[in-house]
Backbone as CSV, one residue per row, in Angstrom:
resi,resn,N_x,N_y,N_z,CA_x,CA_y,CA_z,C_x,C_y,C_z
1,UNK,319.917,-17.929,43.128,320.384,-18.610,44.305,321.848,-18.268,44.486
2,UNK,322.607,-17.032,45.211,323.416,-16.720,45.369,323.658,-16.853,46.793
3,UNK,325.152,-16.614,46.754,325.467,-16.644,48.367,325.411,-15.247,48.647
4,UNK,324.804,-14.686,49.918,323.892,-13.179,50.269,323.182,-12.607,49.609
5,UNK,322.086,-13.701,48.704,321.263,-13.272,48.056,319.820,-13.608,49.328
6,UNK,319.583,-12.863,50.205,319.221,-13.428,51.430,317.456,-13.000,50.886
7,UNK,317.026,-12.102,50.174,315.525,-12.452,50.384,315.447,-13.267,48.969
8,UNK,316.019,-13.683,48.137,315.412,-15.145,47.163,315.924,-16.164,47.999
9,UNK,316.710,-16.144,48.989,316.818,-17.756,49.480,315.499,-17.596,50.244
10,UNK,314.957,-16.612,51.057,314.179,-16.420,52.026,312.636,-16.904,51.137
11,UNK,313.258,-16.076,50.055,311.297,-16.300,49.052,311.255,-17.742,48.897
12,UNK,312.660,-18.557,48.896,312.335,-20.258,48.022,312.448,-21.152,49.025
13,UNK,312.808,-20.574,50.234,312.354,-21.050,51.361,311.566,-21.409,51.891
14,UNK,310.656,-20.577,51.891,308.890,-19.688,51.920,308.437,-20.852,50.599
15,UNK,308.795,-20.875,49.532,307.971,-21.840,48.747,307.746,-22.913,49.240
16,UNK,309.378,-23.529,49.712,309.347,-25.074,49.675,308.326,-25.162,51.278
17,UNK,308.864,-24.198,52.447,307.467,-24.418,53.330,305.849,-24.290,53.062
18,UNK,305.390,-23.918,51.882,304.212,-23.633,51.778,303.861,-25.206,50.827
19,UNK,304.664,-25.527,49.921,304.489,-26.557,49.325,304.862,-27.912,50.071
20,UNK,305.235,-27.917,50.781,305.405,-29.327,51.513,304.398,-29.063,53.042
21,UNK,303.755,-27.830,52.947,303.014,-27.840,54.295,301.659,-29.137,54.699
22,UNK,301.774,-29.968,53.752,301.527,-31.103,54.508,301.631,-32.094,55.201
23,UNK,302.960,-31.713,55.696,303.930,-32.620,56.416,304.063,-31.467,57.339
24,UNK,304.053,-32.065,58.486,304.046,-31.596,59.893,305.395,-30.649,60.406
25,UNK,306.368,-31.042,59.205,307.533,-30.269,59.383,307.984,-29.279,58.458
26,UNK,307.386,-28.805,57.756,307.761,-27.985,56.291,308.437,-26.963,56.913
27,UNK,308.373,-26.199,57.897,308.950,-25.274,58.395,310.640,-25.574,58.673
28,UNK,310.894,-26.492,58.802,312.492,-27.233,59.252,312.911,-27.312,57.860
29,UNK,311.896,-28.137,57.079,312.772,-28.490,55.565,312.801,-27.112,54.675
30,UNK,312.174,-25.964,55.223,312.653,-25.116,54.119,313.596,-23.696,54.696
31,UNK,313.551,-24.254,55.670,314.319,-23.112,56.039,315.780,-23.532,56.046
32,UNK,315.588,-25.116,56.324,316.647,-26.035,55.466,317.579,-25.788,54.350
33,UNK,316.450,-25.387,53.773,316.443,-24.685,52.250,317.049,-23.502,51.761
34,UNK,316.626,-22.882,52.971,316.685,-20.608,52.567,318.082,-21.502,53.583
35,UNK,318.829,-21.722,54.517,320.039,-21.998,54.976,321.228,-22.020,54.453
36,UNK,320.686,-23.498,53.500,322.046,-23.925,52.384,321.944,-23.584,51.506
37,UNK,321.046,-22.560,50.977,321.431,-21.901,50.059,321.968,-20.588,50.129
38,UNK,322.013,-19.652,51.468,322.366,-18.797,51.386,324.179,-19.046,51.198
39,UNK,324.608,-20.317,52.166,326.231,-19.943,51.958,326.698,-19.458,52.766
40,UNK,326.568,-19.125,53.733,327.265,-18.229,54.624,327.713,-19.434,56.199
41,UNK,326.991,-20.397,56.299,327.770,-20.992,57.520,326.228,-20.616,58.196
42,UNK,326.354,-21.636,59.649,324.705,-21.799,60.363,324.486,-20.463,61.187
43,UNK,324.775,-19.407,61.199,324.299,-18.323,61.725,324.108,-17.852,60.695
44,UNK,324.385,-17.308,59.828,323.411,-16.777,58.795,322.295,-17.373,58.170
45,UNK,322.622,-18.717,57.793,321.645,-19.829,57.775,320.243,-19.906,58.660
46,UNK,320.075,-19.638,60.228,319.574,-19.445,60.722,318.520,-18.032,60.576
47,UNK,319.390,-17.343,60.610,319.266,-15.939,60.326,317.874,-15.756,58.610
48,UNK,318.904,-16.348,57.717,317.640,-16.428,56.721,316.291,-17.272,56.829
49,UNK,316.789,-18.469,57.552,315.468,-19.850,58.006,314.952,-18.463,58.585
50,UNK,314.687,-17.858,59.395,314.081,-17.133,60.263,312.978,-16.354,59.414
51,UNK,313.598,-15.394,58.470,313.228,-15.052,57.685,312.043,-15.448,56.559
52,UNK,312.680,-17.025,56.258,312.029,-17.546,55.814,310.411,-17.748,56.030
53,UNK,310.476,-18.430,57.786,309.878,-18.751,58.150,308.313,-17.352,58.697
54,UNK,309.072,-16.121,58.462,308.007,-15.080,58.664,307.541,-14.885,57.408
55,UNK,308.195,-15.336,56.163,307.233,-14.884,54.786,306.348,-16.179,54.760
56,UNK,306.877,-17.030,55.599,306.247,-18.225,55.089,304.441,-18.119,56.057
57,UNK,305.119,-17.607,56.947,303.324,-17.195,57.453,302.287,-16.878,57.246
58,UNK,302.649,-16.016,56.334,302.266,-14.711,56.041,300.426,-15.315,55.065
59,UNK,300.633,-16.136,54.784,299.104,-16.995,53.812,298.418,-17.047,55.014
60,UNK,298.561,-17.606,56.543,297.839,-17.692,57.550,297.347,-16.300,58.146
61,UNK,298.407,-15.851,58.284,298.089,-14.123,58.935,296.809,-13.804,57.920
62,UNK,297.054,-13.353,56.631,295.611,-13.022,55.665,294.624,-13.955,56.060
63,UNK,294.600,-15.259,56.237,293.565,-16.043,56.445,292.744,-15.253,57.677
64,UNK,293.719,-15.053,59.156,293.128,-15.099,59.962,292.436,-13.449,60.134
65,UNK,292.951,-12.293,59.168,292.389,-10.912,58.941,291.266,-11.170,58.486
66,UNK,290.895,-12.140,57.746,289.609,-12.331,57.222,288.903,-12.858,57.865
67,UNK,288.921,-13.837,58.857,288.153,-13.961,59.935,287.667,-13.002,60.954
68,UNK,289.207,-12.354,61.178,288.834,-11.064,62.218,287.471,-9.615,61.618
69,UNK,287.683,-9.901,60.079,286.612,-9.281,59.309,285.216,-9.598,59.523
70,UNK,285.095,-10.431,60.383,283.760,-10.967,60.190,283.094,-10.680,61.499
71,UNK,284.156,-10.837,62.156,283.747,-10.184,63.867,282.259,-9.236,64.343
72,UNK,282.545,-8.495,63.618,281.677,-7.185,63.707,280.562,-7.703,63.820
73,UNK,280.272,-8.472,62.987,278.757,-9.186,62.539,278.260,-9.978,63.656
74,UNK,279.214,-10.586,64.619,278.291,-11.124,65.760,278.208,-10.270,66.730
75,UNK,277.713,-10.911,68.020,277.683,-10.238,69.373,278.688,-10.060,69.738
76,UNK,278.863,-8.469,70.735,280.238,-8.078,70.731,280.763,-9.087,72.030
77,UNK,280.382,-9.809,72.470,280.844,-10.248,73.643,281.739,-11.816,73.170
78,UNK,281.078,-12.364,71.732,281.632,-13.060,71.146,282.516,-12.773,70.373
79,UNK,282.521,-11.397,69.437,283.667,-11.145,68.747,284.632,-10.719,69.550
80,UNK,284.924,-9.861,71.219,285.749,-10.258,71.834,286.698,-11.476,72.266
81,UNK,285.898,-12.387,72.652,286.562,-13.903,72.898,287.244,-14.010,71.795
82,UNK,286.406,-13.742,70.488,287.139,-14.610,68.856,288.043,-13.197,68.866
83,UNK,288.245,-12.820,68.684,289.254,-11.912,68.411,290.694,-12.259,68.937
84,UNK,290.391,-12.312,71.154,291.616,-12.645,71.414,291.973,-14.252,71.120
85,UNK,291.390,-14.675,70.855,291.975,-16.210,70.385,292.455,-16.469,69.451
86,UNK,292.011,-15.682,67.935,292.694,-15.234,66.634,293.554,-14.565,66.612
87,UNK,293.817,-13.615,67.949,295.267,-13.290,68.234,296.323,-14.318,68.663
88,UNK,296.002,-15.036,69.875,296.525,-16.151,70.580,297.098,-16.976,69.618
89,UNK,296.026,-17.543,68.433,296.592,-18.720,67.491,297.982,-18.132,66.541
90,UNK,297.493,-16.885,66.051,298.612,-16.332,65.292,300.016,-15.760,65.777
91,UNK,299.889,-15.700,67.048,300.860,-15.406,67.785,301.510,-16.823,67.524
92,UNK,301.000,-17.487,67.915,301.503,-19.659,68.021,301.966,-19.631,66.622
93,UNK,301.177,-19.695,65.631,301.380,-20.019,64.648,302.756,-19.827,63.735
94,UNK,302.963,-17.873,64.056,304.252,-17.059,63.234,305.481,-17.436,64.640
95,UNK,304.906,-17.827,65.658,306.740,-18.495,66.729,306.922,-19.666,65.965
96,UNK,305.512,-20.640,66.078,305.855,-21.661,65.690,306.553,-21.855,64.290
97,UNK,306.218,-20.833,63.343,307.087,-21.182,61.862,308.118,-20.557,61.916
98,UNK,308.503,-19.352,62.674,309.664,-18.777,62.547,311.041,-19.633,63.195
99,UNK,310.530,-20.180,64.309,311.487,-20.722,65.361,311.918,-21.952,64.573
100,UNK,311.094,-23.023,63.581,311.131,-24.168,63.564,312.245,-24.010,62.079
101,UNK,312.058,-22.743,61.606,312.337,-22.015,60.048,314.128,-21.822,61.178
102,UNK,313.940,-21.210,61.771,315.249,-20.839,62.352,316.259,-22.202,62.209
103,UNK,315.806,-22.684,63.068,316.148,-24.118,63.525,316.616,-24.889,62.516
104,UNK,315.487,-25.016,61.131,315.887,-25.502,59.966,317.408,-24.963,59.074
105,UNK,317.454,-23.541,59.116,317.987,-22.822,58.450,319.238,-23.290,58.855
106,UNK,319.310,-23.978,60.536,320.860,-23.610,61.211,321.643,-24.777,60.364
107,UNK,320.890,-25.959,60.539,321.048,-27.585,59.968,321.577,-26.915,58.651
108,UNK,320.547,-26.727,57.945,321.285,-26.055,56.312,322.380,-25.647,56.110
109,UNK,322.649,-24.669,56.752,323.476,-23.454,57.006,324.845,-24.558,57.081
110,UNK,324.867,-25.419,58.615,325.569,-25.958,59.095,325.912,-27.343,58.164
111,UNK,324.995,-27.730,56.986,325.334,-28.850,56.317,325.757,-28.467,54.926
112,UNK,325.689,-27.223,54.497,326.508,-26.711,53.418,327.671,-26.219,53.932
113,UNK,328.055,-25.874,55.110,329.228,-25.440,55.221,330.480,-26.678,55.787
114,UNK,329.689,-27.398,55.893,330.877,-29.291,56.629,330.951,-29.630,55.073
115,UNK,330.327,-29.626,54.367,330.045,-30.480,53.433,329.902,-30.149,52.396
């Protein structure tokens, strides 16, 4: 945990969002996390939350390749629909953790550097 040690704040970032992802906000509290720990003040802070928040996806993205794996096996008129909607969600999903990871990171960023 160094200051511009930017992908271990990013990896323990990524933990604490995957481990608190039962709370509706894990994405804020860990990018929270990858923020104040990087050290650098809320733009870099941000900058790593961001970061954070794309490794932190990354368990859903595999989830949803493995669904898209399965496609083949139905009717193509259905694995069309499921396809673009397994696009649609994951699109939602990696804004929604990156942006909220951003967001988190800035607070961090911005509460190690007042304080």
């Amino acid at each position: 945990m160094g200051k511009d040690d930017t992908l271990l704040n990013a990896l323990l970032g990524a933990l604490v969002t995957v481990v608190l992802s039962f709370t509706g906000f894990s994405p804020i509290l860990g990018g929270a996390a990858a923020g104040y720990l990087q050290q650098n003040g809320p733009g870099d802070g941000a900058r790593v939350g961001a970061l954070s928040g794309l490794v932190a996806s990354l368990p859903v993205l595999l989830v949803f390749i493995l669904f898209a794996g399965a496609l083949p096996f139905v009717s193509l008129r259905i694995a069309a629909a499921s396809f673009v909607f397994l696009v649609f969600v994951a699109v939602f999903v990696v804004g929604y953790t990156v942006a909220l990871s951003a967001a988190g990171g800035y607070i961090g960023g911005y509460v190690e550097e007042e304080y």
